[in-house]
N, C-alpha and C positions, 0 to 999 in steps of 0.2 A: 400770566403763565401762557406757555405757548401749548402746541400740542407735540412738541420733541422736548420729551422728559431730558436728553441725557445734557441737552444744550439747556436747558433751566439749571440743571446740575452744574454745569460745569461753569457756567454763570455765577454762581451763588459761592464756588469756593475758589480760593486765592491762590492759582497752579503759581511755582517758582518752579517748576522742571518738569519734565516727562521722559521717560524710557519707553519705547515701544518693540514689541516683539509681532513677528508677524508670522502665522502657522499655517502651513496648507500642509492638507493632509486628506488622505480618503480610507476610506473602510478596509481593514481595524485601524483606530487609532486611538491614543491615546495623549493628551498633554498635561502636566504636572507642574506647578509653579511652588517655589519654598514660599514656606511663612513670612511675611512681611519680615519680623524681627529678623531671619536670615538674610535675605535677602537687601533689605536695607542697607546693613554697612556695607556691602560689599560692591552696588551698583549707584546706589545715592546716600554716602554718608552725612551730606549735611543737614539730610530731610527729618522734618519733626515726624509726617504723616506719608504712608502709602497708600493709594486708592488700589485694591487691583482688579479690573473689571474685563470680559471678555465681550468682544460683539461678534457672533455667527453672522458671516455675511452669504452666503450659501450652504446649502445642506439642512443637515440638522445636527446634534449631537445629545447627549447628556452632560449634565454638571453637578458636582457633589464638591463636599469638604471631606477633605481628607481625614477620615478617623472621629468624623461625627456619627451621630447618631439618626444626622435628618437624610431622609429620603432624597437620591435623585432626583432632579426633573429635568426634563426633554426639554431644549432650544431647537427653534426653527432661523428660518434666514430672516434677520430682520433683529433679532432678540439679542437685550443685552443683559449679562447678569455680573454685577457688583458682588464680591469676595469679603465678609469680616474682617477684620483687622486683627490678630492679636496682642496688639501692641496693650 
């Protein structure tokens, strides 16, 4: 293993496709992504799986799920944070 977790990652699983969205924004801000299950048929119907993961590449922000029960936490520039699935 290397010491860049997210390329061991992406290493290990078998991409057939990617969608990328790209956010600049500065204070307040907010971004909101649907449920995989939503979002799926609509931009990649033929996927079995959705990854959805965010990288901060300046700044900072918070990340949370939507209508959980877990705690916030604060991303700096550099930090990636991987989203559940509900599939």
């Amino acid at each position: 293993m290397s010491n860049d977790t997210l390329s061991d990652v992406l290493r290990a699983v078998r991409l057939k496709g990617a969608v990328f969205f790209d956010v600049e924004a500065t204070t307040p801000w907010v971004a909101e992504t649907p449920a995989a299950n939503v979002i799926v048929p609509a931009i990649l119907p033929a996927s079995e799986h959705v990854m959805e993961y965010h990288v901060v590449t300046s700044g900072g922000c918070w990340a949370a799920v939507v209508g959980s029960d877990a705690r916030a936490i604060r991303l700096e520039a550099g930090d990636v944070v991987a989203f559940p699935s509900d599939e």
